[in-house]
N, C-alpha and C positions, 0 to 999 in steps of 0.2 A: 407463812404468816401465822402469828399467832392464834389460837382461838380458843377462849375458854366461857363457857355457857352453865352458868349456877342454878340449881333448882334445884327444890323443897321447901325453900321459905311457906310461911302461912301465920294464924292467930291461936294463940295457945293463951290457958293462963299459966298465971304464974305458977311455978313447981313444976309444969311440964318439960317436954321431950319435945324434939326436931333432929332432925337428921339432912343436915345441907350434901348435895353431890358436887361437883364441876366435871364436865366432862370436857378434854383437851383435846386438841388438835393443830397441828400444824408444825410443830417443837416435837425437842426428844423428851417427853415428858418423863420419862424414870429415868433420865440425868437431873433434873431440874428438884431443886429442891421449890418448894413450895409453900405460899403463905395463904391464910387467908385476913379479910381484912373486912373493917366494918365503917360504916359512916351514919350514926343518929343527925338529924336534923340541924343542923345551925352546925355543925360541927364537924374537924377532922378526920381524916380515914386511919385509924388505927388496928394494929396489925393484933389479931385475938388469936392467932397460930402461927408457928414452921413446921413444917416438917422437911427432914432433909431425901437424898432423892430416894435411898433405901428404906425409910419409912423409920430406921433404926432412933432417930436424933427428934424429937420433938423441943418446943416451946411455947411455954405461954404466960400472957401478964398476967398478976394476982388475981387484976379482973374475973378470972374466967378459969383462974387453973384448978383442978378438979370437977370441976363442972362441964367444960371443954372437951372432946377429944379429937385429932386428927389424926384421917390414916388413907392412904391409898394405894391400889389396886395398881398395877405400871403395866399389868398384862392387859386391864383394861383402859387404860388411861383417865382414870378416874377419881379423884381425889376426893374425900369426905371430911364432914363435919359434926360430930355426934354432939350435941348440946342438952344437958340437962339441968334440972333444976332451975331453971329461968327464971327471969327476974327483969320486971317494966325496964330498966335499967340497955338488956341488951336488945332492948327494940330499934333497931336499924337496919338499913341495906346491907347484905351482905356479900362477898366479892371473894373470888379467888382469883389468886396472880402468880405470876413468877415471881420467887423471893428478891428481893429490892431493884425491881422494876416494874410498881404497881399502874404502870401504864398499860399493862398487860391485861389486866382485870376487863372481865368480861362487864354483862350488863345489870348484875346482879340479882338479888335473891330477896323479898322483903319481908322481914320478921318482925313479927307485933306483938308482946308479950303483957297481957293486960286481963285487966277480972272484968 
């Protein structure tokens, strides 16, 4: 069975730094390539990383690209999220999943980005 469990979300202002974990279980997690994914209130769960399972292949929407970073560890099964430069904008729950089957997605992470 799947199991993946987010943490580090918290409240930051704007211009700051966060760094989200997931830590996996249950799957081959360094086969699996990897998304993470975010939900603001009233609205859709949109995907703000890939990375593919060697960590070699990333992606991100303009949203978030340079500001973004995602990387993980396969020795520990661990995936991350380095976020900077924040903006009220990416304040939402935030989720990691197997890449396009976000039914996978743990219980997430809650990030608030606000003065």
């Amino acid at each position: 069975e799947v199991q993946l469990v987010e943490s580090g979300g918290g409240s930051v202002q704007p211009g700051g730094s966060l760094r989200l974990s997931c830590a996996a279980s249950g799957f081959a997690f360094s086969s699996a390539t990897m998304d993470w994914l975010r939900q603001a209130p009233g609205k859709g769960l949109e995907r703000v990383s890939l990375i593919n399972s060697g960590g070699g292949y990333t992606y991100y929407p303009s949203s978030v690209k340079g500001r973004f970073t995602a990387s993980r560890d396969n020795a520990k099964n661990t995936l991350y999220l380095q976020m900077n430069m924040l903006k009220p904008e990416d304040s939402a729950v935030y989720y990691c999943a197997v890449s396009g089957d976000w039914g996978t997605r743990g219980q997430g992470t809650q990030v608030t980005v606000s003065a």
